[in-house]
N, C-alpha and C positions, 0 to 999 in steps of 0.2 A: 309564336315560338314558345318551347319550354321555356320554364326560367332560370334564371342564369345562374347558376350554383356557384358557393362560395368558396372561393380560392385562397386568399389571403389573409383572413381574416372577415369578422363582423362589419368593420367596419368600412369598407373597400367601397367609397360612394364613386370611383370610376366602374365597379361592376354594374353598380345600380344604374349609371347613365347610358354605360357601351349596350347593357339591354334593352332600354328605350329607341337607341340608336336605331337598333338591329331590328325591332320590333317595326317602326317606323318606315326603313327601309325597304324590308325584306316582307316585311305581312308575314302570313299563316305560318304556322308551325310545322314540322313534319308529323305531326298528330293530326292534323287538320288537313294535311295532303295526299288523305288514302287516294291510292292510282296513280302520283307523281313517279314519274319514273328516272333518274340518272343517267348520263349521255352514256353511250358503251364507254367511252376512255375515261370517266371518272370511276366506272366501276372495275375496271380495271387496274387504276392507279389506288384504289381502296384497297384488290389481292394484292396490288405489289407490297404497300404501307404492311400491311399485316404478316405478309412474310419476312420483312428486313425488323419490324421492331419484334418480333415469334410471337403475332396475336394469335391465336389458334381458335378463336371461339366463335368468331365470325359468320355467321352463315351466308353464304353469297347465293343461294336459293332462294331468300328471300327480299323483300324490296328496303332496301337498307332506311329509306322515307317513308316506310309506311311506319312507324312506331315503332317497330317488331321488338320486343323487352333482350330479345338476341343480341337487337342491336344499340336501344339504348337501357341503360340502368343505372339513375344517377344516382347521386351520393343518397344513403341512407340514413338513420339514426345509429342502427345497431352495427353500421360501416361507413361512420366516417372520413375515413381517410379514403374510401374506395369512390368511384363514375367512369361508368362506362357509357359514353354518351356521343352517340355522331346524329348530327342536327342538320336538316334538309332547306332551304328556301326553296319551297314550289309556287312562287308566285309569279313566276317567268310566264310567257305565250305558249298556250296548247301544253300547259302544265308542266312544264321543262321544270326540274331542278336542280338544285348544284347543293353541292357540300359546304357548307359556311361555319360548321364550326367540329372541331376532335377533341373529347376527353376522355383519355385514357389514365386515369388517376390511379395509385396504389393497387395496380397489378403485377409486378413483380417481372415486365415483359423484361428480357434478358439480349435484346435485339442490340439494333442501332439508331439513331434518328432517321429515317428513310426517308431518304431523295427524291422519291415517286412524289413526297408532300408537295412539290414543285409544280407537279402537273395538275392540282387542284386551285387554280384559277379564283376559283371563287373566296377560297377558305379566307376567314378573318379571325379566328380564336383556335390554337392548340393550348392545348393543358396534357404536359408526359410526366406530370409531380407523380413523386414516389413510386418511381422502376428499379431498375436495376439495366438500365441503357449504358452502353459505353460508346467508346470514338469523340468523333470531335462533329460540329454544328456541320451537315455537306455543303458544299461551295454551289450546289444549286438552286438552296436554299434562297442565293441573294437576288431573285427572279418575282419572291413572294410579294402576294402585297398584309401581309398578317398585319393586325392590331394588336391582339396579347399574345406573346409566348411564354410558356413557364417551362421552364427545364427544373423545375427543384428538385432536387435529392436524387440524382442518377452520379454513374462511376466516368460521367463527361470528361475529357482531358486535353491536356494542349490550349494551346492559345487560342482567345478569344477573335475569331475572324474579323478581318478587317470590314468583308462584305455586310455585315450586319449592318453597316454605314448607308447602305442603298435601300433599305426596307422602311423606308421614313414615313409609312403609316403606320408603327411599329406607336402604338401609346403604352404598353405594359411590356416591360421583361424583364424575366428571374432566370438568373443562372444559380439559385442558392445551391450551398451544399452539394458542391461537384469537385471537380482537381485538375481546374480548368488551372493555368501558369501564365505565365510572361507578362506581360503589360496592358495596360487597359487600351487598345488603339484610337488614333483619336478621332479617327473617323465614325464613333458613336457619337460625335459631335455634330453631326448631319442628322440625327435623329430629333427634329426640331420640334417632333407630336407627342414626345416620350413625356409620359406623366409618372410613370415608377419604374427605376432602375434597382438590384436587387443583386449585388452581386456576394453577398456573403457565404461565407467558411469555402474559399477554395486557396490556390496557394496563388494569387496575384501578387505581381511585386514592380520596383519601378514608381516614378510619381504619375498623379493625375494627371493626365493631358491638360491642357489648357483649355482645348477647344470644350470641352464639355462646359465651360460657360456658357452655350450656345443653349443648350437644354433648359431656356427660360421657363417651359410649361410645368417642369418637376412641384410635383407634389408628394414623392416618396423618394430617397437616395439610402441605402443600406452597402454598406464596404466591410460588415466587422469580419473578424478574424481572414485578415492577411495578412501579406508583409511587406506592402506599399513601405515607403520610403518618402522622406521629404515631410514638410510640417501640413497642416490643415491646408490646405490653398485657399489664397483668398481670393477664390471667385465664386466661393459657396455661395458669398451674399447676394449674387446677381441671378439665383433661384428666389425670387420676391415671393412668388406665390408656394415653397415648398411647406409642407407641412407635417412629413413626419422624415427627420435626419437622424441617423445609424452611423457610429462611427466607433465601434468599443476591440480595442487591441487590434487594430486596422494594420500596425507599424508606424501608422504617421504620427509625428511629433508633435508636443506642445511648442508654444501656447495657446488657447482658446484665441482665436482673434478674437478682438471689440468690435470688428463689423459685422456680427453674427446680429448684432444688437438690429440689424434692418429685415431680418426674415419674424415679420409681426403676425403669421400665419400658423406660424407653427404649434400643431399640439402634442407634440410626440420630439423630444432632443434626447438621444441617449447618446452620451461620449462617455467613454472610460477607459481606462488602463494606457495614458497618454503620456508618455515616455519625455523627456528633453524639460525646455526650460517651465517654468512655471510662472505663476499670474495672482491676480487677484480675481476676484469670483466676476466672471463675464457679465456684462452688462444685458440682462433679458428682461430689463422693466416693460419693455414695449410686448412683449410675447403674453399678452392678458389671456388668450383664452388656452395657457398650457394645461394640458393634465397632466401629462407622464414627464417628470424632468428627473435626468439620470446626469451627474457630474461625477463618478465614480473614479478614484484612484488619477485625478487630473494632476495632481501639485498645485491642491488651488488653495491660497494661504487670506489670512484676514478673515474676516468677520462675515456671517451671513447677512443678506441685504436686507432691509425690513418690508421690500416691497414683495419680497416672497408672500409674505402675510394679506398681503390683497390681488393673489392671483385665486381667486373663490374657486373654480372647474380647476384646479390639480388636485390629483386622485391620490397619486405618487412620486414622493420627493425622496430621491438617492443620492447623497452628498457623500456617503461613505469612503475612509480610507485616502483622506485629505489633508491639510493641515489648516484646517479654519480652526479659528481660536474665539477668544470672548464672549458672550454669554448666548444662551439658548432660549432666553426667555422672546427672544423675537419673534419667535416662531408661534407662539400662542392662538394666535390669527387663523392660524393655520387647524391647528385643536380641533376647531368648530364645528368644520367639517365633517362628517359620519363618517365619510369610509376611507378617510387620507391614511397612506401608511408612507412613515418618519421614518428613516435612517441615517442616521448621521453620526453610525458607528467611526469608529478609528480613525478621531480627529483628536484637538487640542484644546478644547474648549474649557472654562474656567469652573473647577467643580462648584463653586456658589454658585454657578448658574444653576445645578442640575431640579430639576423639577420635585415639585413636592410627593407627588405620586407616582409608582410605577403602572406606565402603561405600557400593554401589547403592542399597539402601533405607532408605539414612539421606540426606538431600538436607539439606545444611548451606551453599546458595549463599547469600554475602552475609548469612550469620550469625552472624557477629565482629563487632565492633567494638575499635579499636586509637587512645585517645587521643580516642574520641566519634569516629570516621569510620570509616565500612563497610570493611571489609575483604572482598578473595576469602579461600576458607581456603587449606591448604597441599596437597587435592585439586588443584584449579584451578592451582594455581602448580607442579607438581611435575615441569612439563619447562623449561628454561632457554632466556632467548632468543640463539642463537649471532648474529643480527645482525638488522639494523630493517628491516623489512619496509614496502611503499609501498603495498597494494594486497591485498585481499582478493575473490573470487569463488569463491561456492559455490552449488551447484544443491542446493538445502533439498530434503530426501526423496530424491534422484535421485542417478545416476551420476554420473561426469565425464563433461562436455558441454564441444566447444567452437563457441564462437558467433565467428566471424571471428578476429580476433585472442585472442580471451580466452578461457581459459581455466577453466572452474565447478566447480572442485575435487568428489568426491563427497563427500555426507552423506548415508550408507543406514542407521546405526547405528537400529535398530527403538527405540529410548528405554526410556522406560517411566515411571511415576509419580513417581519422587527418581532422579533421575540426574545424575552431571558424564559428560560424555562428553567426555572432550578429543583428539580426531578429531585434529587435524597436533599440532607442537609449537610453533605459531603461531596456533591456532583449535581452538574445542571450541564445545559447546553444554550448558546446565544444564534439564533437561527435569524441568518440576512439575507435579502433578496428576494425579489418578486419574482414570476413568471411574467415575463411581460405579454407574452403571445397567447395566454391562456384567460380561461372564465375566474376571475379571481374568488370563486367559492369552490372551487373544485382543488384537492385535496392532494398535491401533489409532493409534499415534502418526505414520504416515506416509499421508497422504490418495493415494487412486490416481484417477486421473481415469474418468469412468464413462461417457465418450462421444467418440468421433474430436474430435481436436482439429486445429483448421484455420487456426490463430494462427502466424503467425512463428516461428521460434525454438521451435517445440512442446515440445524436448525438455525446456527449461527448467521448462513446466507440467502435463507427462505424471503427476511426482508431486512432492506439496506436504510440508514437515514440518507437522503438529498437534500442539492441545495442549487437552486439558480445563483449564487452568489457564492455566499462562506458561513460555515457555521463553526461556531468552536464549543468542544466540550470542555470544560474545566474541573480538574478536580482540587474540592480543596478539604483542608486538614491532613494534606498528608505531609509527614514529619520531615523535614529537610535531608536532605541528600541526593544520591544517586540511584534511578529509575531504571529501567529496561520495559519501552515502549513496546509493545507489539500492537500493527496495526495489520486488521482481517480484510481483504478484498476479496470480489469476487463480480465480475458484471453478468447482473442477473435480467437487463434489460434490452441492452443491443444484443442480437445477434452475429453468429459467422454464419449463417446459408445465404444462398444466393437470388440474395433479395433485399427489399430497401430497409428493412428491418438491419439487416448489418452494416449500413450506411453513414451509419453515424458516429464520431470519433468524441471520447470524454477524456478530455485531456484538465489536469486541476493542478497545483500546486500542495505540499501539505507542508506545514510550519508546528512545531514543538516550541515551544517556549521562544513565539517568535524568533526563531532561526530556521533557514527554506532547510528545508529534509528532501524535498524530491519535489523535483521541478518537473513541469509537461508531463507529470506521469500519467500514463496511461492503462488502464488496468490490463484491456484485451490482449496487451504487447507483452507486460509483465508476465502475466498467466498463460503466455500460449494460447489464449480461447478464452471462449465466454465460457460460465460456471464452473469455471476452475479456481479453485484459490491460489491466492498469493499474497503469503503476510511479509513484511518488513518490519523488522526489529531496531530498534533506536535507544541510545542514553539520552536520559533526561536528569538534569540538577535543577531539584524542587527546593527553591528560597523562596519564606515567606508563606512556606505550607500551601504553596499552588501551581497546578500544574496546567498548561495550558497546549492544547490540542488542535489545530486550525487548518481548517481545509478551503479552501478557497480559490475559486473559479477566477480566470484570469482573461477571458472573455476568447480563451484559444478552442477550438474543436468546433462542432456544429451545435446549432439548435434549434433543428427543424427535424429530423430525422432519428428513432422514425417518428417522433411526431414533436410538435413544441409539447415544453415541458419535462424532457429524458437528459437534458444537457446538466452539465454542472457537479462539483463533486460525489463522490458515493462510498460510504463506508459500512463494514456488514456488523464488526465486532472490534472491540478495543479492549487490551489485556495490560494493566500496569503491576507493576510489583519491584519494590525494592531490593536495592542490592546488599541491602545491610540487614541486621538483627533489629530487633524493638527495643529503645533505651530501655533501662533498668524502671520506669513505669511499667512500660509496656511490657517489658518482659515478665513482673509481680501478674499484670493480667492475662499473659496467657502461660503462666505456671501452671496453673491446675489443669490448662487441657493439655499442656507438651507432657505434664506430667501423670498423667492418666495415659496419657496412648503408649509411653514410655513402659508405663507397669505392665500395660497389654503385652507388649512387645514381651519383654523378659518374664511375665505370666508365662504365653504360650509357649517360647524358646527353652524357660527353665522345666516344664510339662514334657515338652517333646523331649528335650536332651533324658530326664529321668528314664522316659522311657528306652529311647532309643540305648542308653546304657545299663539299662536294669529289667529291661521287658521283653527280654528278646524271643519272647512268645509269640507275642503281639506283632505283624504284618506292618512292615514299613509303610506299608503304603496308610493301613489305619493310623500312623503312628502320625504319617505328613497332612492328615487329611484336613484340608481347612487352609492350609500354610499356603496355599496358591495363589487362594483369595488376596492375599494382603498386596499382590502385584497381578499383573495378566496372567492369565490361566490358561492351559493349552493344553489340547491332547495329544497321545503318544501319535495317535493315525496323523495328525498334523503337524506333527515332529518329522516324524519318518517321512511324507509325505514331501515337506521342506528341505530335507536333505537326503530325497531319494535312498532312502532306508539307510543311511548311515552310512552311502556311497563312498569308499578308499577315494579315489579321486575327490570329494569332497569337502578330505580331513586339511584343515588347515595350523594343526596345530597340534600340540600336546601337554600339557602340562601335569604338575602337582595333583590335580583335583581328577585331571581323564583328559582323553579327546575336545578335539575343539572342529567343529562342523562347519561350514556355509549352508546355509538354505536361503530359499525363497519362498516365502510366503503367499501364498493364496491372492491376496492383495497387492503384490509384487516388491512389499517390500522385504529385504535382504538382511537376513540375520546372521546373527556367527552362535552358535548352540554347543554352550559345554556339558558334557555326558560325564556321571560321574562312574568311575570306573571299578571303585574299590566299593565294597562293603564294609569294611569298617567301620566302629565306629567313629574315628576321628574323622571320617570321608562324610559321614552323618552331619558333625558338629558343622563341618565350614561349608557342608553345603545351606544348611539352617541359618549358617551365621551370613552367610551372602546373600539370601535373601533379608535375611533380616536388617541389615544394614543400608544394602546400598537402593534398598527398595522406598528407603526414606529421604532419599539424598539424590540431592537434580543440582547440576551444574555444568558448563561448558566444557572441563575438564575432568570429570568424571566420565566412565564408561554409563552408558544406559541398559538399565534393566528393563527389559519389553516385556519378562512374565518368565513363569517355569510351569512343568510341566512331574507330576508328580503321579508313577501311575505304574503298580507292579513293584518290582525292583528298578524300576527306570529314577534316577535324579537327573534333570534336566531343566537349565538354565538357559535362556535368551535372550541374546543381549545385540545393541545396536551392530551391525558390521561395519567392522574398520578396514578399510583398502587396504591400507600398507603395514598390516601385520603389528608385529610389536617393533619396541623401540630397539632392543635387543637385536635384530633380525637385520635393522635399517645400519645399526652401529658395526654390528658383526660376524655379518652373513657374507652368503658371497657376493662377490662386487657386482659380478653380470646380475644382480637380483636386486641389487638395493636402491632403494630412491637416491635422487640427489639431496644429499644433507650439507648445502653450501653454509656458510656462517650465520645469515640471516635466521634461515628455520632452527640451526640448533640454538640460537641466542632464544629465537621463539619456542622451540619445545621447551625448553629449560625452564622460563618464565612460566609458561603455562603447567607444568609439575608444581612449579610453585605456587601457583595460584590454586589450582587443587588441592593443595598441600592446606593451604590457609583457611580453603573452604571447608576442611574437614577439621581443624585444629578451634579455628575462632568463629567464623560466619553461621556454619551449621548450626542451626540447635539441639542437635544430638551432636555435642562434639565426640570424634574418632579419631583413636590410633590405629596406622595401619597398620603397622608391623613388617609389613613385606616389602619393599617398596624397592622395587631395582629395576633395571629396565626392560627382566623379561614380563614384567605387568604395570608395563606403560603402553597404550596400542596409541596408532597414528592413523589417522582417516585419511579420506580421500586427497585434504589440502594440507596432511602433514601437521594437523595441530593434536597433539597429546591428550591422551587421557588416561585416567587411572584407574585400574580394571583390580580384579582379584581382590575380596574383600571378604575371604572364608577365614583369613587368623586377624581381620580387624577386633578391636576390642574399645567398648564408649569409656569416655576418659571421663573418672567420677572428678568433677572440677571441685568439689572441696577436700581431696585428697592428694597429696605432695606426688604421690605416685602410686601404679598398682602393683601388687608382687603377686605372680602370673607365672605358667611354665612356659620355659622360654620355647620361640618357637618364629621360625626365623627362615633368611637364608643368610649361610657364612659369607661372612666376608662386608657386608649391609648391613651386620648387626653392631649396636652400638655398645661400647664393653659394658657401662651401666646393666645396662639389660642381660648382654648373653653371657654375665658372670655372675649376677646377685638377681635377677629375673626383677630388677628395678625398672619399671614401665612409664613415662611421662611420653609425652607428643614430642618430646626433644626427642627420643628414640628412632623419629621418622625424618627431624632435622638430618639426623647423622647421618641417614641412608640415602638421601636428599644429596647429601656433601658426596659423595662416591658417585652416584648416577652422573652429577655434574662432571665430576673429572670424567668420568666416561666418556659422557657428550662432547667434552673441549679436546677429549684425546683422540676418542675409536679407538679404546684401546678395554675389552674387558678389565675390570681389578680383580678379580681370582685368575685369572688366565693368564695375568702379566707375567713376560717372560724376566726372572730374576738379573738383576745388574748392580754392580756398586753397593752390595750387601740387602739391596731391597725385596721384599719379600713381593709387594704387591702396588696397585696404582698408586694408593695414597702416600703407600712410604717414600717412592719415588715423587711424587709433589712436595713433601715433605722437604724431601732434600735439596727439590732444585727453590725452596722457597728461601733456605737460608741464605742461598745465593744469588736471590731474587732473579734468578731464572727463568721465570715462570713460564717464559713463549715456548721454553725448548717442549715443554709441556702437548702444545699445539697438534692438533692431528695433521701430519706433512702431506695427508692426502687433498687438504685446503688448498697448501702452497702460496704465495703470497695474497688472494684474495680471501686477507679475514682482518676484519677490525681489532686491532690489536689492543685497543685501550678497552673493549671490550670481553674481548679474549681474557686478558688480564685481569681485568676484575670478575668475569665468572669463575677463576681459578682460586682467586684472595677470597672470594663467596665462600667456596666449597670447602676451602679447607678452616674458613671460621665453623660451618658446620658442622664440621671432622672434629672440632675442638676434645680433646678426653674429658675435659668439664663439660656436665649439660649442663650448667648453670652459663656458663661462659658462649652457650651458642644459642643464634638470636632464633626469632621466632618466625614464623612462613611468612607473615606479611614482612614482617622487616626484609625479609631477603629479599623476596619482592621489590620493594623499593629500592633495593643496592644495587639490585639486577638491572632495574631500570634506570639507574641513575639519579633517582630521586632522594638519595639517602647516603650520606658520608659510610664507606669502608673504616674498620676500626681500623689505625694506623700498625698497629703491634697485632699480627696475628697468632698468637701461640703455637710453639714447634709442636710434635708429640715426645713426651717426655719416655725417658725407662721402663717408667711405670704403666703407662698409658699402652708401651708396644708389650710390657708383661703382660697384661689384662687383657692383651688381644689376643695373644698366643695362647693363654689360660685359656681363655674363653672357647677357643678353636678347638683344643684339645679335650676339652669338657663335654664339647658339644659333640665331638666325634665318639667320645667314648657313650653317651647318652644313649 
């Protein structure tokens, strides 16, 4: 006979035996049987096999026993995972032979298990690993007299048949990696020949049977990833002769029983992620000839035993993510050994213990403790931070990549099972976990993508870091505070076609400053598909200037499919950056470059503006040329193109500056495109001045600038599109048009003004005055959260100056009297217009459009009035009606009108509001009325303005 090709691994000494068996039994090979011929009804029951599972490749012209490479072609090198192989006995009378063994290995057949299997009498080995078969095992099946079955990594479902119970010459069977459900039945407890059971990553649930104590011949038992129920059963130990036990996120409970301590056979125990009570470290002194011992995430508390140290054959020790405590030095024993790889990350252990030297296959992340709190050891800490870093970006698995402005530092370090890798001297990564199913020199820690990627920013997900286990990146030196995580996915390894390539599910946990951020995530689910991205954005609060990043396999999903070694978390790219400014060091070190790009800025804006008001020879378009560059650049043919030549049906708007457009962009995303309409020069300045500005400035609550398009007499702007219009529109447009603005969202739009407001006052490092600020350039996206748009009369606030004196310029009514009677400019000036929008919001009631009452000219003087009377609810828009938090209500109105204050001294600053808003921050108790004088300077102001 051929020989017997490798199923489950290297080591599989029942393959080596079942083919002596067979060899024994059966004599000559079908190599060795040219002219054997097949009864007609096995050949027959071969067409049928090959029509139910869609073999197609088959030739039944030829003599299926005589060799034909048609009909066998076993595993290869350069196709490992593939055999195609049916195997003859012709040692029968007058050359009679029969079928005694089917591998159809990593063909992708799309079929079912075929029934016909039944009618080959003879057969003793199927192998259908890596198809794409569906249905359930056929009930004629249970007629077989098979020795192995493998079903791994097919779309198998329903419950596991009871009749499998009747095939009791059954010594191998894999159901891995299917979605097979219900209960183990217990009539696999009849299976009294079974030497490897294999039922891993399907959705089993329910306790073990009892009967399967019965299965004394076990030397392989595999259950992980289910959701079995019930603790360990204790009748594992009546498997005397087992020798390799799988039990990792199974569902079943701790604790470890103590009568494990009688299976003295075993070379292979992997248990982890074991839920319920906890223990002390199991008793496995008798288990001398282990190599692989995994105790991963058990609850297993105390002290390592010292007879670890004289188990000589263990390869790999995983104690990780435990609570053993007390010292490390026991382990020494263990050292000796050339190829043993240590983990015994994320325990308790005493930092005196920790080892003199850093080594690779010794992985000691986060296994100190110093006063009961985790400690890094003194690996991890062993370069110094020379100053505080703001901002971290690294391209996980890949080179240095840069994407616009940013920069993705490389991470190509190949890892390996216990590793610190500390890559800069501000960032490393601690890389856990073996492949256990794989050639431990083969290089599996960096995922390569296995099909043209056609995603943005490719370079980013070309390759991912992996991990059979958990890796964590850390950065450190960055300055305490509050972070905005972004994490890049994209699975570049399973497939969606219909094949065992899409087979496989990668489900991982991922942890930020040890706290779980997304459980069971799954990328393919997230993203819609394979090679699509999908990032996830997170806060982080960095104390102690480190930040800590953890992705970590929890023993859920497959890992087998499509092949071992693809299981386990996977990340493409990581983007950190602070939500704050660089303390006043940091801010000395980067003055010369904010202020270099600063002089650029007002260089080319004070050049153009000359021009554009003194050159009027000179071609606007010469005048802008260059000015694109500083944001996205876009041509006219793809303007028009976007918004169908400036299609009337596609005008969304109108303002101060021109038309307001929708398009769609080539790439499908959706712009909104302001045209400028006037020639002017003042239509010049704030079209200059809007790029100039808000091309510098990213924030949540800011509008987005996508680029302009400068070309002819064309000025055009593009900017992100917002659903719901302006705020304006939503407050006081017509009703059958307007979103719902129940009290939640206006309390959130509000907030969010404000927080824009603060990002351009304090946060920015170009601080800006807007100037305009009302609600018809506040727009509302898709989910109604705010932003602030229009930033052609913004002006930077010189912060060593009390204030700027400017021509006033404005809209009535929003302007703050400081400003629109003496052209006195501070960022209080956007406070004031801040205080008005609010009363807006809490009313729906325009403040120029207010219809006069009780001597009031406009909103604010009517809040005014009802404040002296502490009124404040009558305030309230009645289109709420009684569903509106009133102590809320209340205090955004005591907000608005400290804004409103006629002293800008006396009104607070955009974050403080912020905090009042939120309730973080005491309301001053005395808000100040507006005085005589304060309503003269308004009326001036109006009247000044109008004659102007």
């Amino acid at each position: 006979m051929a020989t017997f090709p490798d199923i489950h691994g290297k080591t599989l000494f029942f393959a080596f035996i079942l083919t002596l068996l067979i060899l024994m039994c059966f004599g000559s090979s079908s190599v060795e049987a040219q002219g054997g011929q097949l009864p007609r009804d096995e050949e027959e029951a071969l067409e049928e096999i090959a029509e139910q599972v869609g073999k197609k490749d088959w030739n039944f012209s030829l003599n299926p026993c005589d060799g034909n490479s048609n009909w066998s072609t076993p595993n290869r090198k350069e196709k490992p995972l593939y055999n195609n192989t049916l195997t003859c006995n012709c040692s029968y009378p007058n050359g009679q032979c029969h079928v005694v063994q089917i591998f159809l290995k990593g063909q992708d057949l799309a079929g079912v298990l075929p029934p016909s299997l039944a009618k080959l009498s003879y057969l003793k080995i199927i192998d259908f690993t890596r198809n794409y078969l569906s249905g359930n095992i056929p009930h004629e099946w249970a007629s077989v007299q098979l020795e192995y079955m493998s079903l791994t990594v097919n779309r198998l479902s329903g419950p596991i048949p009871s009749f499998l119970g009747n095939i009791t010459t059954l010594r191998y069977m894999s159901m891995e990696n299917n979605m097979f459900s219900g209960t183990v039945p217990p009539q696999l407890g009849q299976l009294v020949n079974l030497e490897n059971l294999i039922l891993n990553a399907n959705n089993l649930t329910g306790e073990l049977p009892p009967a399967l104590a019965n299965l004394t011949k076990l030397t392989e038992f595999r259950i992980s990833s289910n959701n079995f129920t019930g603790k360990i059963p204790n009748f594992i130990p009546s498997w005397k002769q087992l020798q390799k036990l799988e039990i990792q996120a199974s569902g079943l409970e701790g604790p470890i029983p103590s009568s494990i301590s009688v299976l003295k056979n075993l070379t292979e125990l992997r248990i982890s992620d074991l839920p319920g009570e906890g223990s002390n470290f199991p008793p496995l002194g008798n288990m001398k000839g282990l190599q692989k011992l995994m105790l991963r995430g058990c609850n297993i508390f105390g002290s390592i035993p010292k007879y670890l140290a004289e188990m000589t054959e263990l390869q790999i020790l995983d104690l990780s993510f435990n609570k053993l405590e007390g010292i490390v030095l026991n382990l020494e024993g263990l050292t000796q050994i050339e190829f043993i790889q240590t983990d015994i990350s994320y325990n308790n252990f005493s930092k005196s213990s920790m080892p003199s030297s850093c080594r690779e296959t010794l992985n000691l992340f986060r296994s100190f403790s110093e006063r009961g709190k985790l400690e890094f050891d003194e690996c991890l800490n062993s370069f110094p931070c020379l100053k505080d870093q703001y901002s971290l970006h690294i391209n996980c698995g890949g080179g240095r990549t840069i994407i616009g402005d940013i920069v993705y530092e490389a991470d190509e370090d190949l890892a390996g099972p216990s590793k610190f890798v500390p890559t800069r001297d501000n960032w490393g990564f601690s890389s856990t976990g073996d492949f256990w199913d794989r050639d431990r020199t083969t290089k599996n820690y960096i995922a390569q993508n296995v099909s043209m990627l056609g995603m943005n920013d490719s370079e980013l997900y070309t390759r991912a870091r992996l991990s059979p286990l958990s890796f964590t990146y850390y950065g450190r030196c960055l300055a305490d505070g509050t972070y905005t995580v972004k994490l890049h996915f994209a699975e570049i390894v399973i497939r969606d076609n219909k094949s065992f390539h899409s087979l496989g599910r990668r489900i991982f946990d991922v942890y930020i400053q040890e706290k779980l951020e997304l459980q069971d995530f799954n990328i393919v689910q997230a993203a819609q598909g394979v090679d699509k991205v999908v990032v996830r954005e997170f806060k982080a609060v960095v104390r102690n200037k480190t930040l800590e990043i953890r992705f970590h396999w929890a023993g859920k999903g497959t890992t087998a499919a499509p092949e071992g070694g693809t299981y386990g978390p996977l990340i493409s790219a990581i983007s950190v950056k602070a939500d704050f400014e660089p303390s006043s060091d940091g801010k000395k070190k980067i003055f010369i470059a904010v202020g270099a790009v600063a002089f650029m800025i007002f260089l080319i804006l004070g050049i153009l503006w000359w021009k554009v008001c003194f050159g009027g020879r000179i071609s606007r378009e010469q005048d802008l040329e260059g000015l694109d560059m500083q944001t996205g650049s876009f041509t006219l043919k793809q303007i028009k193109a976007a918004t169908k030549n400036f299609d009337f049906a596609n005008k969304i708007g109108e303002g101060g500056f021109g038309p307001v457009y929708k398009g769609l962009l080539s790439d499908g995303t959706i712009v909104a495109v302001k045209q400028l309409s006037s020639i002017s020069r003042q239509g010049n300045r704030e079209f200059l001045n809007e790029i100039a500005m808000i091309s510098c400035l990213q924030h949540p609550n800011l509008v987005k600038l996508h680029g302009s398009c400068v070309e002819g007499d064309q000025l055009l702007l593009v900017y992100e599109y917002m659903e719901n219009n302006s705020l304006a529109g939503a407050l006081f447009g017509p009703e059958n048009g307007q979103p719902n603005l129940d009290w939640p969202t206006r309390l959130k739009i509000c907030i969010g003004i404000a927080k824009g407001l603060a990002f351009l006052h304090e946060e920015s490092r170009i601080k800006i005055v807007h100037r305009d600020i009302k609600a018809t350039n506040v727009l509302l996206d898709r989910d109604l959260n705010p932003k602030i748009s229009d930033f052609g009369l913004a002006r930077l606030d010189e912060g060593e100056k009390s204030h700027i004196s400017t021509r006033v310029a404005g809209t009535i009514g929003y302007m703050a009297p400081e400003y629109a009677l003496w052209g006195y400019l501070t960022y209080k000036a956007d406070v004031y217009s801040f205080g008005i929008v609010a009363l807006e919001i809490v009313s729906g009631k325009h403040n120029n459009n207010y219809i006069p009452s009780n001597g009031c000219l406009c909103l604010l003087d009517w809040a005014c009035l009802l404040q002296q009377s502490r009124k404040f609810l009558e305030l309230v828009d009645e289109k709420l009606g009684s569903k509106v938090d009133e102590e809320e209500a209340e205090r955004m109105i005591k907000v608005a009108l400290l804004c409103t204050n006629a002293s800008q001294s006396l009104r607070p600053t955009m974050s403080e509001v912020v905090s009042m808003l939120e309730a973080r921050m005491p309301i001053p108790d005395m808000i100040p009325g507006p005085s005589t004088y304060t309503e003269d300077l308004r009326f001036k102001a109006m009247r000044d303005f109008r004659q102007d």
